[in-house]
Biotite code that builds the C-alpha atoms (Angstrom):
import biotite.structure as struc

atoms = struc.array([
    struc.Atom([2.172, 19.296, 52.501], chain_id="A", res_id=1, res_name="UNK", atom_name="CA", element="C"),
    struc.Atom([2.622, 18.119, 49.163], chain_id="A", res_id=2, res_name="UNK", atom_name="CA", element="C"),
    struc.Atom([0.354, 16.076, 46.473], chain_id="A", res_id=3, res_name="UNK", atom_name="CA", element="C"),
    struc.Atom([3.287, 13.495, 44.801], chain_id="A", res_id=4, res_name="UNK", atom_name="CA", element="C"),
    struc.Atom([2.868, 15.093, 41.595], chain_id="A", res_id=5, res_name="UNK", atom_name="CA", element="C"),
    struc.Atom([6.828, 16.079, 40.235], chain_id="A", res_id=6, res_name="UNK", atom_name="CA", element="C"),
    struc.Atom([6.392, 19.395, 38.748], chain_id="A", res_id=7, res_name="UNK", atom_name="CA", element="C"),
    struc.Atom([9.786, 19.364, 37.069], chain_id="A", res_id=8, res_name="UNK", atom_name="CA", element="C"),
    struc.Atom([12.908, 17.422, 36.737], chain_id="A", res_id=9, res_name="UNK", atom_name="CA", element="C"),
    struc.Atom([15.582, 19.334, 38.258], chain_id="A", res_id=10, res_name="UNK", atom_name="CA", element="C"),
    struc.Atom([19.113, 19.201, 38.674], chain_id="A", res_id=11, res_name="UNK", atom_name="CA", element="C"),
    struc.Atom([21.969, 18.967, 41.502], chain_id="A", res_id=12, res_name="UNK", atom_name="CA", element="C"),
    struc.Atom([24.391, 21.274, 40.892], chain_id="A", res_id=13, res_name="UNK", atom_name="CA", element="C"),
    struc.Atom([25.961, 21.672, 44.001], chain_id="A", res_id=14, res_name="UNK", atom_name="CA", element="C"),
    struc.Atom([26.701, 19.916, 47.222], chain_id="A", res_id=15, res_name="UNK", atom_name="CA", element="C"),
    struc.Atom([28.681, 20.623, 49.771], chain_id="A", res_id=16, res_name="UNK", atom_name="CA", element="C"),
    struc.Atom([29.890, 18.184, 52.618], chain_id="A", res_id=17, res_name="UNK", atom_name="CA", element="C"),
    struc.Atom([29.680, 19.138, 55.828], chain_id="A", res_id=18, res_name="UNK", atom_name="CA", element="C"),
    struc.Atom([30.907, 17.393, 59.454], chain_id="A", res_id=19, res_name="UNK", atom_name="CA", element="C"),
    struc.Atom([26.951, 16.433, 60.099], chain_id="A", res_id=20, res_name="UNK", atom_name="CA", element="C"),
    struc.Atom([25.025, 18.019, 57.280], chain_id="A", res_id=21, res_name="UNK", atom_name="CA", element="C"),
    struc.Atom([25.680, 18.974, 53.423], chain_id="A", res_id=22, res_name="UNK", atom_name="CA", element="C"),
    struc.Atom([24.060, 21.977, 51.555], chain_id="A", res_id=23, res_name="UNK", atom_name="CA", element="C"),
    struc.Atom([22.823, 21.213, 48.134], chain_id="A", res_id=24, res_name="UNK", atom_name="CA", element="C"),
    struc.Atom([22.328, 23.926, 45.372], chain_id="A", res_id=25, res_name="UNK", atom_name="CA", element="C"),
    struc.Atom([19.548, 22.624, 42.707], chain_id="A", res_id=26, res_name="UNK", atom_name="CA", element="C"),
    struc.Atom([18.309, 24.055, 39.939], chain_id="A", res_id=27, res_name="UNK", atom_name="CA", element="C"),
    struc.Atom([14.769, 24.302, 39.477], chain_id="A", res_id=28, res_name="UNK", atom_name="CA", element="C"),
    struc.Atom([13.274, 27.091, 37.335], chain_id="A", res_id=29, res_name="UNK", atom_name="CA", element="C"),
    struc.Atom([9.866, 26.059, 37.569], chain_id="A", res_id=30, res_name="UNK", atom_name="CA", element="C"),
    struc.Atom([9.838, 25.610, 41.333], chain_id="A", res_id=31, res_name="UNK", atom_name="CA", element="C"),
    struc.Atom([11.953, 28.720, 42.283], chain_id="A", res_id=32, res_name="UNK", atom_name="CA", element="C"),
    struc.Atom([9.857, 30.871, 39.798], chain_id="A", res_id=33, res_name="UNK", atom_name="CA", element="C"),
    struc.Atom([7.831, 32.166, 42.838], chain_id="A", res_id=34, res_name="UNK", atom_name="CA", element="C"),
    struc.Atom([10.074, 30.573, 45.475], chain_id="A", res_id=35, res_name="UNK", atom_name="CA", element="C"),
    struc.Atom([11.502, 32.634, 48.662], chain_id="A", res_id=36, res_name="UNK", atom_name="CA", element="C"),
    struc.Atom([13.878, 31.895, 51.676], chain_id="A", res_id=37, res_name="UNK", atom_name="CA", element="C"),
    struc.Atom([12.079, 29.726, 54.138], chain_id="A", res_id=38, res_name="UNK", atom_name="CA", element="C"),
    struc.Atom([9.513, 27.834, 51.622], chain_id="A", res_id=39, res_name="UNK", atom_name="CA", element="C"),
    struc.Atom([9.300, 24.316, 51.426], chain_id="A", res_id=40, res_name="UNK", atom_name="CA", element="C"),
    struc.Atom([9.876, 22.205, 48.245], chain_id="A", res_id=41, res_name="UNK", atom_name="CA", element="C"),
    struc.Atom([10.622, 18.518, 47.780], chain_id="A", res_id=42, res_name="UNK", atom_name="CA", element="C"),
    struc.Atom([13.725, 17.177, 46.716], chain_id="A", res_id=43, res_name="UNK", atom_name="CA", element="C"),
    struc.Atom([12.811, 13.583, 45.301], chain_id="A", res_id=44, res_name="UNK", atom_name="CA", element="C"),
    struc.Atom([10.342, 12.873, 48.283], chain_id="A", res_id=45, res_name="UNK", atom_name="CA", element="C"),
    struc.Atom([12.167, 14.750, 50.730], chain_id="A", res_id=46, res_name="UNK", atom_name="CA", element="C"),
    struc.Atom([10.538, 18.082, 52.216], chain_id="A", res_id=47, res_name="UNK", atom_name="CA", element="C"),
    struc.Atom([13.813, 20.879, 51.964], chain_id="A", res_id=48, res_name="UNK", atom_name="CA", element="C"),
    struc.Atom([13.577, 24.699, 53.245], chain_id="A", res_id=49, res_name="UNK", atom_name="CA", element="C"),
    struc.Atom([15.010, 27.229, 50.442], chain_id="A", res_id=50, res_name="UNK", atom_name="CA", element="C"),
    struc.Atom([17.506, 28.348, 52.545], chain_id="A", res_id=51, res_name="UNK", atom_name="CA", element="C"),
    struc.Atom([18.225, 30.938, 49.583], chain_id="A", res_id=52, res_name="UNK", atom_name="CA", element="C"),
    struc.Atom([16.539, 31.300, 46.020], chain_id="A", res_id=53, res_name="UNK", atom_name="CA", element="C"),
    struc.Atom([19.758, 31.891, 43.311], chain_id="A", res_id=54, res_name="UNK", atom_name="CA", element="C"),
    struc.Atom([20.277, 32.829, 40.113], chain_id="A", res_id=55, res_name="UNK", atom_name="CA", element="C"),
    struc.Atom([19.411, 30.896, 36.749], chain_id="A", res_id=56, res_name="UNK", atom_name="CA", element="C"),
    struc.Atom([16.595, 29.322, 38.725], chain_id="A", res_id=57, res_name="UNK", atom_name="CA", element="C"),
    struc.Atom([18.290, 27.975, 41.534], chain_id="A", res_id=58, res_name="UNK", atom_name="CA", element="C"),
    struc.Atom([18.250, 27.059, 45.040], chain_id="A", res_id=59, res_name="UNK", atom_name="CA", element="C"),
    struc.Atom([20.003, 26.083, 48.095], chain_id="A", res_id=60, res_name="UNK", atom_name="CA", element="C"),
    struc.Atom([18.546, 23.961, 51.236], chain_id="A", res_id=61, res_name="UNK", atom_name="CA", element="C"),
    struc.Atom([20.759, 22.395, 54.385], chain_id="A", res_id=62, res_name="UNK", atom_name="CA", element="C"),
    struc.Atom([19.839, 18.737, 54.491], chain_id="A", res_id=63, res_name="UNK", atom_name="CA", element="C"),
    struc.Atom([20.206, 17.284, 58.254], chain_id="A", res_id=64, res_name="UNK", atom_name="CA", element="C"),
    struc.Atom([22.516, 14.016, 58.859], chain_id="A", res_id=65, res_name="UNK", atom_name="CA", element="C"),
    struc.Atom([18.895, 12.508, 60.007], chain_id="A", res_id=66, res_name="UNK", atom_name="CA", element="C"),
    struc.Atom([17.904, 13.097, 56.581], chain_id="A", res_id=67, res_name="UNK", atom_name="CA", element="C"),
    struc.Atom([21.119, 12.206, 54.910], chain_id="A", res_id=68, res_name="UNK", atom_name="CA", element="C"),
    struc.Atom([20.949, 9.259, 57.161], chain_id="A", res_id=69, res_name="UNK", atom_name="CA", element="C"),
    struc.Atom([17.272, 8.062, 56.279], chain_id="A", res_id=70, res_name="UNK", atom_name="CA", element="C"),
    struc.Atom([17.247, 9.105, 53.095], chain_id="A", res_id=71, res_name="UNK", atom_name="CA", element="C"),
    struc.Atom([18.777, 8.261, 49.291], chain_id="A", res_id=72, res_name="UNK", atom_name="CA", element="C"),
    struc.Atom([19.760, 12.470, 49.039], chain_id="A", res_id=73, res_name="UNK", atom_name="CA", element="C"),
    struc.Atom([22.978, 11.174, 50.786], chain_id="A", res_id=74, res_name="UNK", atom_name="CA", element="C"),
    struc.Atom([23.821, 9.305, 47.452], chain_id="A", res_id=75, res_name="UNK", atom_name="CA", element="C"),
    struc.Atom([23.017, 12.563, 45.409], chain_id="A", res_id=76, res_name="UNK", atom_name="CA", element="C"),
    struc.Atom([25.598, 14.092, 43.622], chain_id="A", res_id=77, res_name="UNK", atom_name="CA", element="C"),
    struc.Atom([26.270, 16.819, 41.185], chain_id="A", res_id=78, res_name="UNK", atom_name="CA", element="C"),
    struc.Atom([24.802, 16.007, 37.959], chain_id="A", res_id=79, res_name="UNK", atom_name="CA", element="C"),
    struc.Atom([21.947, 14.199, 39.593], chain_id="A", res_id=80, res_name="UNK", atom_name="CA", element="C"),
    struc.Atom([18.599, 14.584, 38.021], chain_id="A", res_id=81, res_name="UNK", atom_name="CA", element="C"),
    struc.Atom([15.942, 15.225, 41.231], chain_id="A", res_id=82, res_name="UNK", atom_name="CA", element="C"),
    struc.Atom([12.408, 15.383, 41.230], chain_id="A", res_id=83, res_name="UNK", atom_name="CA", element="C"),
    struc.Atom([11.360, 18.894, 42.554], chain_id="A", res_id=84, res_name="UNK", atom_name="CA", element="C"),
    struc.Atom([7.662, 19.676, 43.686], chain_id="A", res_id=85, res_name="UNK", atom_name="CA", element="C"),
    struc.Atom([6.643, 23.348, 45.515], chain_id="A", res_id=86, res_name="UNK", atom_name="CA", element="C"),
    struc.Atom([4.269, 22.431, 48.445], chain_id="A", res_id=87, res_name="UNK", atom_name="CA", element="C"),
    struc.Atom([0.572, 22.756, 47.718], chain_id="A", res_id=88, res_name="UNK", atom_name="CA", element="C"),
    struc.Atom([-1.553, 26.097, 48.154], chain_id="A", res_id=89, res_name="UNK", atom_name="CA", element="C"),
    struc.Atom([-4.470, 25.980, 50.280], chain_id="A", res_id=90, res_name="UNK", atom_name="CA", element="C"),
    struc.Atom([-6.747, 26.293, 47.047], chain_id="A", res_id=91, res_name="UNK", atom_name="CA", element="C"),
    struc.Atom([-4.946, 23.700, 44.805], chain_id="A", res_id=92, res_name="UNK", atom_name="CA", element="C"),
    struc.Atom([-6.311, 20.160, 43.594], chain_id="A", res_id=93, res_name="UNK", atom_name="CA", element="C"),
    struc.Atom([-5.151, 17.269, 45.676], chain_id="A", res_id=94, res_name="UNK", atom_name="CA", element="C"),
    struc.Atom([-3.797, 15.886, 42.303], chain_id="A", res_id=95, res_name="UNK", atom_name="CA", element="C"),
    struc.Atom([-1.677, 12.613, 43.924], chain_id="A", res_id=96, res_name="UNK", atom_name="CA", element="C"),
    struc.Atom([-2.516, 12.180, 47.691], chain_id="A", res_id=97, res_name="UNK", atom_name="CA", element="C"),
    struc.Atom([-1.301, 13.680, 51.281], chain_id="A", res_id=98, res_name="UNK", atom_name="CA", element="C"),
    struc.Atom([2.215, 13.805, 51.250], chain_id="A", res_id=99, res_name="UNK", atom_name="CA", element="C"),
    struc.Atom([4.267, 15.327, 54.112], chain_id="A", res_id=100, res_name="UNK", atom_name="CA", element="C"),
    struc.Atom([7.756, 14.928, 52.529], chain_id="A", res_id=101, res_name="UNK", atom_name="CA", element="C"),
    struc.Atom([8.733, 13.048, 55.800], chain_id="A", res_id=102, res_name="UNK", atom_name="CA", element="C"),
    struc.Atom([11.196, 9.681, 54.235], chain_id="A", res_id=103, res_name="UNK", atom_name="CA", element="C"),
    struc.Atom([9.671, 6.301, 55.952], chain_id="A", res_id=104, res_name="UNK", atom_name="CA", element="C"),
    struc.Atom([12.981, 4.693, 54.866], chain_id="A", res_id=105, res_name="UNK", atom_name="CA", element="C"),
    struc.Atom([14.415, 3.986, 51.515], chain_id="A", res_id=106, res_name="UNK", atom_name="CA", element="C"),
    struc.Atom([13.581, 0.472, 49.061], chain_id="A", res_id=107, res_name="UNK", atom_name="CA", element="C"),
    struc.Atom([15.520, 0.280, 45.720], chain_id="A", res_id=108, res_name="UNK", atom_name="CA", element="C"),
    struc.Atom([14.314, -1.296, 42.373], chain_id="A", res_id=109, res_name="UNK", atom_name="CA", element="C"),
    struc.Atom([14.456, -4.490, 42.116], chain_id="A", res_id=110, res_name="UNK", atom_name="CA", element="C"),
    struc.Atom([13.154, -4.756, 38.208], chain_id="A", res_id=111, res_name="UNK", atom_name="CA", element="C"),
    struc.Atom([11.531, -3.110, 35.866], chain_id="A", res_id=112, res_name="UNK", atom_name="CA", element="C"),
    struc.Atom([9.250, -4.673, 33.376], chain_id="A", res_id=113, res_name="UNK", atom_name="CA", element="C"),
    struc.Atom([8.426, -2.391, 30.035], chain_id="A", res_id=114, res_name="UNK", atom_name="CA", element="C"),
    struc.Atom([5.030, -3.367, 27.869], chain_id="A", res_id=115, res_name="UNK", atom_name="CA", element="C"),
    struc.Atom([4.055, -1.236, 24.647], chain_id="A", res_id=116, res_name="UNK", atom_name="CA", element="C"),
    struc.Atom([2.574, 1.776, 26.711], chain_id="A", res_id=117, res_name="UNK", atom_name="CA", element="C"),
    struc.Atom([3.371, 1.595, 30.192], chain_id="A", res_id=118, res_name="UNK", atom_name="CA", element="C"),
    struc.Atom([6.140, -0.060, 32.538], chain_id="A", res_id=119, res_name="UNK", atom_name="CA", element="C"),
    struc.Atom([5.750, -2.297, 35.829], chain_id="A", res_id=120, res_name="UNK", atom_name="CA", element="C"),
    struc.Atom([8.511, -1.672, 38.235], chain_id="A", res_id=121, res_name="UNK", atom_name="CA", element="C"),
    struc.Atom([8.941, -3.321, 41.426], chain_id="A", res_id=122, res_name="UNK", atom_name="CA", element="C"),
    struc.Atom([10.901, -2.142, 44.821], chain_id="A", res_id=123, res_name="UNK", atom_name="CA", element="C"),
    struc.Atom([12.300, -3.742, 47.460], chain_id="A", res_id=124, res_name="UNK", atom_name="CA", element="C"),
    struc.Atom([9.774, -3.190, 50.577], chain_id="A", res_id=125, res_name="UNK", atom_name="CA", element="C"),
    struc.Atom([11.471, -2.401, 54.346], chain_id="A", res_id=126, res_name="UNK", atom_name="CA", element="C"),
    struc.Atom([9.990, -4.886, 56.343], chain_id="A", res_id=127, res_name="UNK", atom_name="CA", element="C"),
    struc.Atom([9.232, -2.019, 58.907], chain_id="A", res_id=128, res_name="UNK", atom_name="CA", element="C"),
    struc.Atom([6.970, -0.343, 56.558], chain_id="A", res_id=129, res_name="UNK", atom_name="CA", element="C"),
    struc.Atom([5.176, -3.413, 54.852], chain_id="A", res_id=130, res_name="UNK", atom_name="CA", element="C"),
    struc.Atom([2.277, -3.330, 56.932], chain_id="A", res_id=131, res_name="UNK", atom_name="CA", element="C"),
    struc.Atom([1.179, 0.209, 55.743], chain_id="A", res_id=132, res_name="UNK", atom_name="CA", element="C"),
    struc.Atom([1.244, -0.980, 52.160], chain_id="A", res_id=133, res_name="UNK", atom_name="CA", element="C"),
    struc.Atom([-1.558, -1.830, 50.481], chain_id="A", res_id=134, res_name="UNK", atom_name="CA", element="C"),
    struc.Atom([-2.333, -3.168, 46.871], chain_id="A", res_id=135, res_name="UNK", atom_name="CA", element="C"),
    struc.Atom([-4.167, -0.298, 45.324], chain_id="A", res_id=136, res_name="UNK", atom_name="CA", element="C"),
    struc.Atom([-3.481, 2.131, 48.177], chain_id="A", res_id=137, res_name="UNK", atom_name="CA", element="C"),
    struc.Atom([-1.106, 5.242, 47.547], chain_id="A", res_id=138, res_name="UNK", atom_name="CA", element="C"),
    struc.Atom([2.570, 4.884, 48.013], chain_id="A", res_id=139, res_name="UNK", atom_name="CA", element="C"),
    struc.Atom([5.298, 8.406, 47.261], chain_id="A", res_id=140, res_name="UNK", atom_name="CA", element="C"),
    struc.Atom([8.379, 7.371, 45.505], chain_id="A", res_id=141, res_name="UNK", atom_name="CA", element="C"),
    struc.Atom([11.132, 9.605, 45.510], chain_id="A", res_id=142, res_name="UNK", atom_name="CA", element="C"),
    struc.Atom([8.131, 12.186, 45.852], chain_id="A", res_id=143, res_name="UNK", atom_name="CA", element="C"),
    struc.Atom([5.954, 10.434, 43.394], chain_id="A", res_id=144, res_name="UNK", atom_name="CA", element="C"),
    struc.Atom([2.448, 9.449, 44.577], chain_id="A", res_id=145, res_name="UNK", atom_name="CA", element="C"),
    struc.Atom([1.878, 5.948, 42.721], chain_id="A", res_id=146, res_name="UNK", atom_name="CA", element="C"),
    struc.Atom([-0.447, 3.516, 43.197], chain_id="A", res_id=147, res_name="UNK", atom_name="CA", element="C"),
    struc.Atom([0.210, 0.321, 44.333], chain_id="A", res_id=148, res_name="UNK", atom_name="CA", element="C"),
    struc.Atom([-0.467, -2.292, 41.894], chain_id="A", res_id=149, res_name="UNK", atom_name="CA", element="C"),
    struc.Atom([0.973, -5.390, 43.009], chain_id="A", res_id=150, res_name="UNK", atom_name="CA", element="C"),
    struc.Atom([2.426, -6.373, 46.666], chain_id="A", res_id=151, res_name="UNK", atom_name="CA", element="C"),
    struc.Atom([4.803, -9.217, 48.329], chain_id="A", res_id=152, res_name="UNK", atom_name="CA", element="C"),
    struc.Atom([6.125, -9.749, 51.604], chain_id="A", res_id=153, res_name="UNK", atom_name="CA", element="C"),
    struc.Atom([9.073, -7.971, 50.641], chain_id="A", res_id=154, res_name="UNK", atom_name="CA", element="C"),
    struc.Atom([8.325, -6.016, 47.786], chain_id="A", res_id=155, res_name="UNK", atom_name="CA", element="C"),
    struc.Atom([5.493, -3.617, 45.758], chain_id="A", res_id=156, res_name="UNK", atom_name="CA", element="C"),
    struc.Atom([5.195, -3.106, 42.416], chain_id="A", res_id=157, res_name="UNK", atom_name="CA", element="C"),
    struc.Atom([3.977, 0.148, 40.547], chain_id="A", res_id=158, res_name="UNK", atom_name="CA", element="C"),
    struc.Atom([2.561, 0.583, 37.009], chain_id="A", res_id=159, res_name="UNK", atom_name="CA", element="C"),
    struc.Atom([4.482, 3.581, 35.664], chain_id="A", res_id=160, res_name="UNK", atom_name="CA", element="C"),
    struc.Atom([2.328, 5.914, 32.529], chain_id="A", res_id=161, res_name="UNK", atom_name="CA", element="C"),
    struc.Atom([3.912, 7.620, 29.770], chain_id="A", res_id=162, res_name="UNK", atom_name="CA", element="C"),
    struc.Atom([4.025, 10.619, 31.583], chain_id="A", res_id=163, res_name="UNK", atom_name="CA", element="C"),
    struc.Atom([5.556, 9.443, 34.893], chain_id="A", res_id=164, res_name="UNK", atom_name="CA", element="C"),
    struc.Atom([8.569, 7.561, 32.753], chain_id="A", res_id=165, res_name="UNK", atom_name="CA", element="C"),
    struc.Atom([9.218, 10.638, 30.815], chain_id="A", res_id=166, res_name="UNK", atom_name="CA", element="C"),
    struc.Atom([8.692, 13.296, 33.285], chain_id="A", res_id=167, res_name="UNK", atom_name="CA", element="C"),
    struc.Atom([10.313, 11.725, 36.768], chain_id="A", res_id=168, res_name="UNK", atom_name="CA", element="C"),
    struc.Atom([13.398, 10.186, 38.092], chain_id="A", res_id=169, res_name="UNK", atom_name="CA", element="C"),
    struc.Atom([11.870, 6.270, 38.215], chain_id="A", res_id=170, res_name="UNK", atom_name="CA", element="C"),
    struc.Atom([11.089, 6.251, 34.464], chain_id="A", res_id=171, res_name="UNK", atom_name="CA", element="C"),
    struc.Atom([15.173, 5.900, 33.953], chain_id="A", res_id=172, res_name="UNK", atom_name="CA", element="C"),
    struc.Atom([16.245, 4.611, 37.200], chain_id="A", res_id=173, res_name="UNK", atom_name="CA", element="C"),
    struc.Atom([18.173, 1.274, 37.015], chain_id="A", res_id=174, res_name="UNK", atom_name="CA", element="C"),
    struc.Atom([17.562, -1.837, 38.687], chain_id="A", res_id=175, res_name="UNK", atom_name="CA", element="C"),
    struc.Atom([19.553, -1.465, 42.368], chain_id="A", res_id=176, res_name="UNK", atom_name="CA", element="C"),
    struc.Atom([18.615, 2.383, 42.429], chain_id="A", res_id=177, res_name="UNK", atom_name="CA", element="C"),
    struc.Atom([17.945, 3.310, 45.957], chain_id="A", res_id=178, res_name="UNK", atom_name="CA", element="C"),
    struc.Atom([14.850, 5.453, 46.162], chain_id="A", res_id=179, res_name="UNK", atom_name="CA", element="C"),
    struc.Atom([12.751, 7.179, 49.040], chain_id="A", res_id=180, res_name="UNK", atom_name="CA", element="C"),
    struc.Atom([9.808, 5.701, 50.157], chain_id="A", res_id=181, res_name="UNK", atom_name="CA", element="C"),
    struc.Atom([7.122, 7.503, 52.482], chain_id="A", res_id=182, res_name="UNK", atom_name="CA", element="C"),
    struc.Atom([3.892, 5.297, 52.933], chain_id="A", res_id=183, res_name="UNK", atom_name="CA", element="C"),
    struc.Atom([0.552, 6.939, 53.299], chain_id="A", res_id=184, res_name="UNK", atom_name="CA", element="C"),
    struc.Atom([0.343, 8.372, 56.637], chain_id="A", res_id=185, res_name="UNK", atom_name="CA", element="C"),
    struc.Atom([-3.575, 8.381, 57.389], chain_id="A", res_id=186, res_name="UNK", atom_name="CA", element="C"),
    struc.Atom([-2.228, 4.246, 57.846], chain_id="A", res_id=187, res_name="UNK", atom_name="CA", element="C"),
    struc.Atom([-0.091, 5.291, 60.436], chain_id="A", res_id=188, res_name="UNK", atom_name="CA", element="C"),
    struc.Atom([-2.263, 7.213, 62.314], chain_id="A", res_id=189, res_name="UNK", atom_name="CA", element="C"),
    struc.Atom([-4.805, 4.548, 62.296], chain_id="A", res_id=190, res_name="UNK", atom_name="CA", element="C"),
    struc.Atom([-2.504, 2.350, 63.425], chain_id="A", res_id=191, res_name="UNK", atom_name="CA", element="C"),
    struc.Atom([-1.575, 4.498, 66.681], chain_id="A", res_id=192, res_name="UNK", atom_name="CA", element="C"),
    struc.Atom([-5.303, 5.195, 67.495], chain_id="A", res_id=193, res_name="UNK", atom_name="CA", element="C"),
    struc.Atom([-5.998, 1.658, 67.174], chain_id="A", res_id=194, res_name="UNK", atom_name="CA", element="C"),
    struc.Atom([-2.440, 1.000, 69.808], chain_id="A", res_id=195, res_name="UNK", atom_name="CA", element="C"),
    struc.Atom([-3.710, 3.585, 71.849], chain_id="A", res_id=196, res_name="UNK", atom_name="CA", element="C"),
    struc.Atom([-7.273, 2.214, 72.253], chain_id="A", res_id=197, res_name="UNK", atom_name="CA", element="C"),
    struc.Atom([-5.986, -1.152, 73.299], chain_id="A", res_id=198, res_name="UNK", atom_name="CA", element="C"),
    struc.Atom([-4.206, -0.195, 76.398], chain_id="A", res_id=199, res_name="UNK", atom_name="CA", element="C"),
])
């Protein structure tokens, strides 16, 4: 489990194609500082064992075609900056809100609107995942827990801080930027109960 708050901004730097998977090498100092084989950390939203902790701070993790398929990590390359989050100890603060690291599908930006101290950016909503959106409800952005400050048929918009442009992948990601989206999943739930109840 993971809270949607980026600890650091790390960096692709390897990836290797494979016939149904690819293995990326990232570094990460802060999140490999304690890391070991078999831990979990989230690559921009997307829940990745450390397959092996390297040298210089970095790490490699196997990524699925599943997840290559459901997720924007197929569009990574070398170079990429990546959002990089260990997942949460037992004792920690819940600093964002419940995030599994499980990709719901993927929206892109649609704009981005800057005003003196903060910056409104909206995202192209699947149509599949709308109904788990709310306006002031938590959304995770390529591993980012945001809140939800305005909402369309189609599209949400998030109010980005100082902090969150400077310190994450969506403060410099261009309109048309694919990103991962995973909604909050206490609405799913719900929702299956609720199916459940009805039959």
């Amino acid at each position: 489990m993971f809270t949607g708050i980026v600890e650091e901004l790390g960096e692709v730097v390897g990836k290797d194609e494979l016939a149904d998977a690819a293995r990326f090498v990232i570094r990460g100092p802060v999140v490999t500082a304690d890391a070991r084989h078999g831990d979990s950390i989230a690559v921009n939203g997307v829940c990745l064992t450390v397959v092996e902790v390297l040298p210089d701070g970095q790490f490699s993790a196997d990524v699925m075609a599943e997840t290559l398929n459901r997720s924007s990590l197929a569009a990574v390359h070398v170079g990429s900056a990546v959002n990089l989050e260990r997942a949460a100890a037992v004792n920690s603060r819940l600093g964002g809100h419940i995030v599994q690291g499980h990709v719901d599908g993927t929206g892109r930006v649609v704009s981005r609107a800057p005003s003196e101290h903060w910056e409104v950016v909206r995202i192209a909503l699947p149509a599949e995942l709308s109904r788990y959106v709310v306006e002031k409800g938590s959304i995770t952005v390529d591993g980012i827990s945001l809140t939800v400050s305005g909402l369309g048929d189609d599209w949400f918009e998030v109010s980005l801080i100082p902090t969150t442009l400077a310190l994450t992948t969506l403060g410099r990601a261009p309109v048309d930027t694919p990103v991962n989206l995973e909604v909050d999943v206490i609405a799913k739930y719900v929702e299956r109960l609720l199916a459940d109840r009805a039959l």
